[in-house]
C-alpha positions in Angstrom: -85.9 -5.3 17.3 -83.3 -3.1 19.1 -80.2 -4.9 16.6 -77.2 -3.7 19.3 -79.0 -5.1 22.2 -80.0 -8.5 20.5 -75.9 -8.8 19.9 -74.7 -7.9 23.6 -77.9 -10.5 24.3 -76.3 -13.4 22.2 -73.1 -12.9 23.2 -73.6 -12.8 27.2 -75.8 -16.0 26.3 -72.7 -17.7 24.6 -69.9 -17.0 27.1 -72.3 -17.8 30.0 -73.1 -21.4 28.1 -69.3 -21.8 27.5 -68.8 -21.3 31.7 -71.3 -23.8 32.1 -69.6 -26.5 29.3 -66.3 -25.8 31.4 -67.9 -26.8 34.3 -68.9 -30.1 32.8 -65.9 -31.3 30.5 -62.9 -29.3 32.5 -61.8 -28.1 29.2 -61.7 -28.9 25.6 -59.2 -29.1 23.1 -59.5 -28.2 19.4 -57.8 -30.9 17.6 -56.7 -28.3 14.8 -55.2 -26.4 17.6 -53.8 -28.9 19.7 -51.0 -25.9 21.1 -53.9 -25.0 23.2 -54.2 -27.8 25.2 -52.5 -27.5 28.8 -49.3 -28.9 30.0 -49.5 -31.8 32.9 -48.1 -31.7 36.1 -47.9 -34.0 39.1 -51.5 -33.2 40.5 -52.7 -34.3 37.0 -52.2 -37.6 38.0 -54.2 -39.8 40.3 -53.6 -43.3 41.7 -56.4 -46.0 40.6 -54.8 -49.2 42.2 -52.7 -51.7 41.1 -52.7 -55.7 39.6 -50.3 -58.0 39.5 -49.5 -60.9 37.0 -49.5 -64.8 37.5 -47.3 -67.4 39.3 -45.2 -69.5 37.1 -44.6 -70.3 33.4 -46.4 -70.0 30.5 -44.8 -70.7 27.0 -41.2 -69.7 27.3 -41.1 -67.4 30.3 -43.0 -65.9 33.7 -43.9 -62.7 35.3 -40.4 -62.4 37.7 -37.0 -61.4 37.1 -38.1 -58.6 34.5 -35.8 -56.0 35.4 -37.0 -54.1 32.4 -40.8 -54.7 31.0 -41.6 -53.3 27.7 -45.5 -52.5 27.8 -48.0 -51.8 25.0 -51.9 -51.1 25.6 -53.3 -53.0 22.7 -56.5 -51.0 21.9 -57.9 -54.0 20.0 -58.2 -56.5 23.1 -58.3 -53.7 26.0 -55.0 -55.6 27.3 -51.3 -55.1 27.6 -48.3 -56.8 25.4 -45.5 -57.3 28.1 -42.0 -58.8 27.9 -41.4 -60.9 31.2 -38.2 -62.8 32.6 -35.0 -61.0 31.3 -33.1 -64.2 30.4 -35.7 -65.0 27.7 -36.8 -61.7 26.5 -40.2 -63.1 25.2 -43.5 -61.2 24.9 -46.9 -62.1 26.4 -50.8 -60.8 26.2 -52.4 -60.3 29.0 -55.8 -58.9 29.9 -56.1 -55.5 31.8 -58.5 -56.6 35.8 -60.4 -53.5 37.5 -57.0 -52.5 39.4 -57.3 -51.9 43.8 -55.8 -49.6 46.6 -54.7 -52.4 49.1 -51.8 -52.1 51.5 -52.1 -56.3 51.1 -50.5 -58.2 48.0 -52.6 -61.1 48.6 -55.5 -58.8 48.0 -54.1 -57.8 44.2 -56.5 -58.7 41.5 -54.6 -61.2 39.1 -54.3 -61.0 34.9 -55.1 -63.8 32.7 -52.7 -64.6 30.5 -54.3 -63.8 26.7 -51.5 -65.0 24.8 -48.5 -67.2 26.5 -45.1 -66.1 26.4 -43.4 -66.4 22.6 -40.6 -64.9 20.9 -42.3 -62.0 19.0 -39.5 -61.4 16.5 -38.9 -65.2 15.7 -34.8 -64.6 16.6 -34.6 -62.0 14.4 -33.8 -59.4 17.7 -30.6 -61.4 18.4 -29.0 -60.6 15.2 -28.5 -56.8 15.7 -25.0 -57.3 17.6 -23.5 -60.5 19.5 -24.2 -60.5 22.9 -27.1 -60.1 24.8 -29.5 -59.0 23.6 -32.8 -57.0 24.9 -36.2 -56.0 23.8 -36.4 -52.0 24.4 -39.6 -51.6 23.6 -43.4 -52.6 22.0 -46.1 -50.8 19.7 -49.6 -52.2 19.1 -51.4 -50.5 16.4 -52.6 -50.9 13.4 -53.9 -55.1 14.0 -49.5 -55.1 14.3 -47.0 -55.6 16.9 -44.0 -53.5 16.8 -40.8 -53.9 18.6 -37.3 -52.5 19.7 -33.9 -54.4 20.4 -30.8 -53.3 21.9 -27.5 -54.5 22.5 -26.8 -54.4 26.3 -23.0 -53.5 25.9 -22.5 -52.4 22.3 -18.5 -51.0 23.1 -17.6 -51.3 19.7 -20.6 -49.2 18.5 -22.0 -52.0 15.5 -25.6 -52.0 16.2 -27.0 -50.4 13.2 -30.6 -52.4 13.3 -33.0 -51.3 15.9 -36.9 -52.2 14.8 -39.3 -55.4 14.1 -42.8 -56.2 13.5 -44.8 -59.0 13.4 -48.8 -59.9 13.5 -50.4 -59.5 17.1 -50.8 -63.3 17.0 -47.9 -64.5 19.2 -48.6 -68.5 18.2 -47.7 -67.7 14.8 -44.2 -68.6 13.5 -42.3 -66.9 10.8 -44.5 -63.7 10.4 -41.8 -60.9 12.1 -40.4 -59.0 9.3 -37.2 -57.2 10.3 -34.6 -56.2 11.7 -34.9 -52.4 10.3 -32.6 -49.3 10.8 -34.2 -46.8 12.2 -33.0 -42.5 11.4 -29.5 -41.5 10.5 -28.2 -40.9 14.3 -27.2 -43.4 16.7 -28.9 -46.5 17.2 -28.8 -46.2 20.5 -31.0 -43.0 20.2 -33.6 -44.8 18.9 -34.1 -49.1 20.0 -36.2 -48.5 23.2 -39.5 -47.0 24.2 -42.0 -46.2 21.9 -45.4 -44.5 22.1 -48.0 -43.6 19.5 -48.7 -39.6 18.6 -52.0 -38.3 19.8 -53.8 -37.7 16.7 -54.6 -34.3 16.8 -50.4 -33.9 17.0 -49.9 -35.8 14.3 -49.5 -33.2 11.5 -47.2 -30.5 13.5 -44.8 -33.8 14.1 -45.0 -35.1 10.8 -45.8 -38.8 11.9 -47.9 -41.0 14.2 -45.5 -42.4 16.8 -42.0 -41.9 18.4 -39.3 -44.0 19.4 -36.1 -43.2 21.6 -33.8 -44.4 24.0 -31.2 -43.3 27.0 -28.8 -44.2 29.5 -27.4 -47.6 28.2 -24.4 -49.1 29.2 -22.0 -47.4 27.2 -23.1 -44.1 27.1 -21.0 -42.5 24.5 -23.2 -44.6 22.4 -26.7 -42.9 23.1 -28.5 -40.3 24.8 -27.0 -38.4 28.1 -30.9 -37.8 28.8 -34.1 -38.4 27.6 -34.0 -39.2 23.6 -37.2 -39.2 21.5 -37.7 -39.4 17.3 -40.7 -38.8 14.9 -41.1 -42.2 13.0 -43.8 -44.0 11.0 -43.8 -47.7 12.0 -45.6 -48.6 8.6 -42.7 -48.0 6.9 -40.3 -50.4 8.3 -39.6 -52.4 5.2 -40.3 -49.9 2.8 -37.8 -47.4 3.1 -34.2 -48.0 4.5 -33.9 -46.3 6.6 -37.1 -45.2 8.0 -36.9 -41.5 8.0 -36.9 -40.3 12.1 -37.3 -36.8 13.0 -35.2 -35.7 16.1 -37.5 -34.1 18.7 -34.7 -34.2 21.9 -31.7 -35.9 22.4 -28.4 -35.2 24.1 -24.7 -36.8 22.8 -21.8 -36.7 24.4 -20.7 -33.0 24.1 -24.0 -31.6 25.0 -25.3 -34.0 28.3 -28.7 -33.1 29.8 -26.7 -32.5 33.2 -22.9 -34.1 33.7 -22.6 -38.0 34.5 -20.5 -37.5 37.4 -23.2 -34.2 38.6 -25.7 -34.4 41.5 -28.4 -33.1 39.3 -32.4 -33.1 39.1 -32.5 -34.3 35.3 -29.7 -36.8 34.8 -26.1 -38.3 36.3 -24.6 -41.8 35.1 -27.3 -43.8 37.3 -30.6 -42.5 35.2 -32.6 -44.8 33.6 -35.8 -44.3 31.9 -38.2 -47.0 31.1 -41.1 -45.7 29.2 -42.1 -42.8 27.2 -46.2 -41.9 26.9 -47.8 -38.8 25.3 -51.2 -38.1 26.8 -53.9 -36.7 24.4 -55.6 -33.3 24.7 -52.5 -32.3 26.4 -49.1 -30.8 25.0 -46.8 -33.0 27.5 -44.3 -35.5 26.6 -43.3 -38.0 29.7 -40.5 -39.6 30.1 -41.0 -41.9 33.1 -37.8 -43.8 34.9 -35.5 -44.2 37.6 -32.8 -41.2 39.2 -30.0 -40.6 42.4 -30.6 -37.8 43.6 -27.3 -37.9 45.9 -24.1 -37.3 45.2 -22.6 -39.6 42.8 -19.8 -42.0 43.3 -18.4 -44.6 41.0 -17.0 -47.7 43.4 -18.2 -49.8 45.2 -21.5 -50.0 47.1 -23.2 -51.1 50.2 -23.0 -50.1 53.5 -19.2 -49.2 54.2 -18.4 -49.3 50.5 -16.4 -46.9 48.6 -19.9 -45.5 47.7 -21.9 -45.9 50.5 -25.0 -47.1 48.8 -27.1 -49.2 50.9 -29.4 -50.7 48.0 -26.2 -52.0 45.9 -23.2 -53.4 46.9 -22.2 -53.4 42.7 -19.2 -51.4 41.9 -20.5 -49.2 39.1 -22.2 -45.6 39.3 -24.2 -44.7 42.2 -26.0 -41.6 43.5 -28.1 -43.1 46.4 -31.1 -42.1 47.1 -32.8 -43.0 44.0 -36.4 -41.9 42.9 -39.0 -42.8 40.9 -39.4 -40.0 38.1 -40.9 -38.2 35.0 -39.7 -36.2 33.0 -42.2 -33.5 31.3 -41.3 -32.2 28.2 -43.5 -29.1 26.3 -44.6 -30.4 22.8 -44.4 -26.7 21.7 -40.4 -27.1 23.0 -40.1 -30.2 20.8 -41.6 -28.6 17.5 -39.1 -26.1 17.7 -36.4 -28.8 17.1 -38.6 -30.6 14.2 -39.0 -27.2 12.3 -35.2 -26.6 12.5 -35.0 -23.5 15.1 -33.1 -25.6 17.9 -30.9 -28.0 18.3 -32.1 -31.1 19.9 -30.1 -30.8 23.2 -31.2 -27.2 23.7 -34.7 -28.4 25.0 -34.9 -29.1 28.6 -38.3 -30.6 30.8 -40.0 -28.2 32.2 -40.9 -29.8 35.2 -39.5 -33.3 36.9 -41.3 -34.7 39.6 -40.6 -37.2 41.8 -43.0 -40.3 43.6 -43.2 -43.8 45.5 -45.4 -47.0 44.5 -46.8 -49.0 46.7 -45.1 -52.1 47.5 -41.7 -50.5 46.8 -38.8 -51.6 48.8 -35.8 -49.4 49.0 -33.6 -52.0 47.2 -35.5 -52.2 44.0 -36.0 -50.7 40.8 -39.8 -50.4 40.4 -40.4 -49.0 37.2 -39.3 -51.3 34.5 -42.0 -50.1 32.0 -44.7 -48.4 31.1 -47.7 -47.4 28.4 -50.7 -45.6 28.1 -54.2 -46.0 27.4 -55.8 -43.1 25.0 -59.6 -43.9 25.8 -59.4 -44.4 29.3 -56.2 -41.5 29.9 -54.7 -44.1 32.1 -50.9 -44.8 32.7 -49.9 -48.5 33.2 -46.2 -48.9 35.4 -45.0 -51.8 35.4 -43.1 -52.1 39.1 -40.4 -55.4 38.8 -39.8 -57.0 42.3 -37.2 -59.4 41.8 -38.8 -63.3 42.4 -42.5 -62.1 43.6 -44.8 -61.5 40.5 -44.7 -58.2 38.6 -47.2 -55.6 39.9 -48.9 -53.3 37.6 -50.0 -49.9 38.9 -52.4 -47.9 37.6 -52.7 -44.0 37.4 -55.6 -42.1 35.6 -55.0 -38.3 34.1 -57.2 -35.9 34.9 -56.8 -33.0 32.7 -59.9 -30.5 34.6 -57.1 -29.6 37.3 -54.1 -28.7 35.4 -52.1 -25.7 36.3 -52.1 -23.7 33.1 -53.6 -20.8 31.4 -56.4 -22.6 30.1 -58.6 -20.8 32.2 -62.9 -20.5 31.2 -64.0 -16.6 30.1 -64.7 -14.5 32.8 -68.5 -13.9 33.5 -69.2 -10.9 31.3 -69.7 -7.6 33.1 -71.9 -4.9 32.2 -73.8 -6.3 29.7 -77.5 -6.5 29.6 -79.5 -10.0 29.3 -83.1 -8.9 28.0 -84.9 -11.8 26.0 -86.8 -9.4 22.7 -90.0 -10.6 21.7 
């Protein structure tokens, strides 16, 4: 047997069967190399439908008046954890209906309440700070619940306790261990969104989950932009405080973009909700709320000192306002755990902006979000006031990202003979 030719043989064989795996999967990721995977972009994403939750009360609060939802995909059930009416800040299971495209509410597929609303931190969240209080954020892993409070308007800066966690059972009283401080930085860094770490990022980051937090009333007192920290939630409890790893963040004296600017990444009426990090990919979303016009602190409505149509508050405005996400490269992020930037020298490398269905200009639809590994969906939670809270449903698709992750070329000039 000719040795040379059997080579060139086996090797076209190989590359042609890696074309043809290509063409099946879209692309695969080695999980010891996850800094191959692809960065997302908007086309990544496509819209599945949407469900809503039920009419009226169960336990201690209903689906309306959320204003901000804190979502967690609970892997064990195939169901969400979701906060519901803001005056009660109280956390309900509900189970996860094959979601529709409808232009007609009526049509929405409804959720059955799993567990009833319940205080998940039996009181403990209300002892962070006096004042109102509000949960930032849930985490459901590990058979546990995790969760994030915040003090609304912390002007004097006290709020040193940030975390709880309690069993997934939300009938059961007494079981919430907390609160727990959370890093070294500001609190207000740190008591909102949370998400877990795929797994095959889990070394580079040096934990499984990240927590963050931006745009609060009171700024001086958290991020100017999106915020996001390495923590593991199985040590609240054990070490005080939990050790958090900085990925990005932005204080006072280095902002994202100005508060008073008209700017594409942040001004003084951003908000961001949610926070996932899709596996097999290298991108970490931030997902909230922006104006996009010029911004104006006065008064709104039409005629007002602001001239904002969907608020007649005095307070910060930069109408129109947009749905957005923020897409941050992990690669970008690890430079700031290993030490070689500071955490407000990252910036996203792509925003982009879209509409939900059912959204009126007046409201603020994304109140929360989460994200389901197995399934690469992306749960928004859309907030409409009195009428039930509507979930929409987008699904990842990572075979048409725009990256270098491109298949082998077909080899050229090498000769396929099969030696007997």
């Amino acid at each position: 047997m000719n040795t040379h030719i059997f080579r060139r043989s086996m090797k076209s064989i190989f590359l042609l069967f890696s074309i043809f795996l290509w063409g099946i999967n879209g692309f695969s990721v080695n999980a010891a190399e996850p800094q191959s995977a692809p960065l997302l972009h908007q086309n990544n994403l496509s819209y599945q439908g949407a469900f809503q939750m039920p009419k009226g009360t169960f336990g201690g609060s209903s689906f309306t008046y959320g204003v901000k939802n804190a979502l967690a995909f609970n892997p064990l059930n195939n169901s969400l954890f979701i906060t519901g009416h803001d005056h009660q800040q109280m956390v309900a299971e509900v189970s996860i209906p094959n979601p529709i495209v409808t232009s007609q509410e009526g049509n929405l597929p409804t959720a059955t309440v799993l567990q009833p609303f319940a205080d998940a931190s039996d009181g403990k969240m209300f002892t962070v700070d006096s004042g109102t209080i509000k949960v930032g954020g849930l985490l459901a892993v590990n058979n546990k619940l995790y969760g994030t409070a915040y003090s609304y308007y912390d002007a004097s800066g006290d709020q040193t306790l940030s975390h709880f966690s309690s069993s997934q059972d939300l009938s059961k009283q007494g079981d919430a261990q907390g609160m727990y401080k959370v890093g070294t930085e500001k609190t207000g860094y740190v008591s909102g969104y949370m998400t877990p770490i795929p797994t095959e990022w889990q070394t580079s980051f040096g934990g499984p989950a990240i927590t963050g937090n931006c745009c609060l009333s009171i700024i001086s007192r958290t991020s100017y932009g999106p915020a996001a920290f390495v923590f593991d939630p199985a040590k609240l409890g054990q070490q005080s405080p939990v050790p958090a790893a900085p990925l990005v963040y932005y204080p006072s004296s280095h902002p994202l973009a100005e508060w008073s600017s008209t700017s594409p990444h942040f001004n003084g009426t951003t908000k961001i909700s949610a926070i996932v990090f899709p596996k097999n990919s290298r991108s970490l979303l931030f997902l909230g709320r922006h104006g996009t016009g010029a911004w104006c602190y006065g008064t709104g409505g039409t005629g007002g000192e602001c001239n904002d149509p969907t608020s007649t508050n005095k307070g910060n405005h930069a109408y129109p306002y947009v749905n957005q996400i923020w897409a941050y490269d992990a690669l970008d992020l690890l430079k700031v755990k290993e030490g070689n930037k500071s955490p407000w020298e990252i910036n996203p490398y792509q925003t982009w902006q879209f509409t939900l269905p059912f959204q009126t200009e007046g409201d603020s639809p994304i109140s929360g979000g989460t994200y389901d590994p197995s399934t690469q969906r992306i749960f928004i939670s859309h907030d409409r006031g009195s009428s039930p809270l509507i979930i929409h449903v987008y699904k990842l698709n990572l075979s048409t990202t725009n990256t270098d992750t491109t298949p082998p070329a077909q080899p050229k000039n090498l000769e396929l003979r099969i030696i007997p």
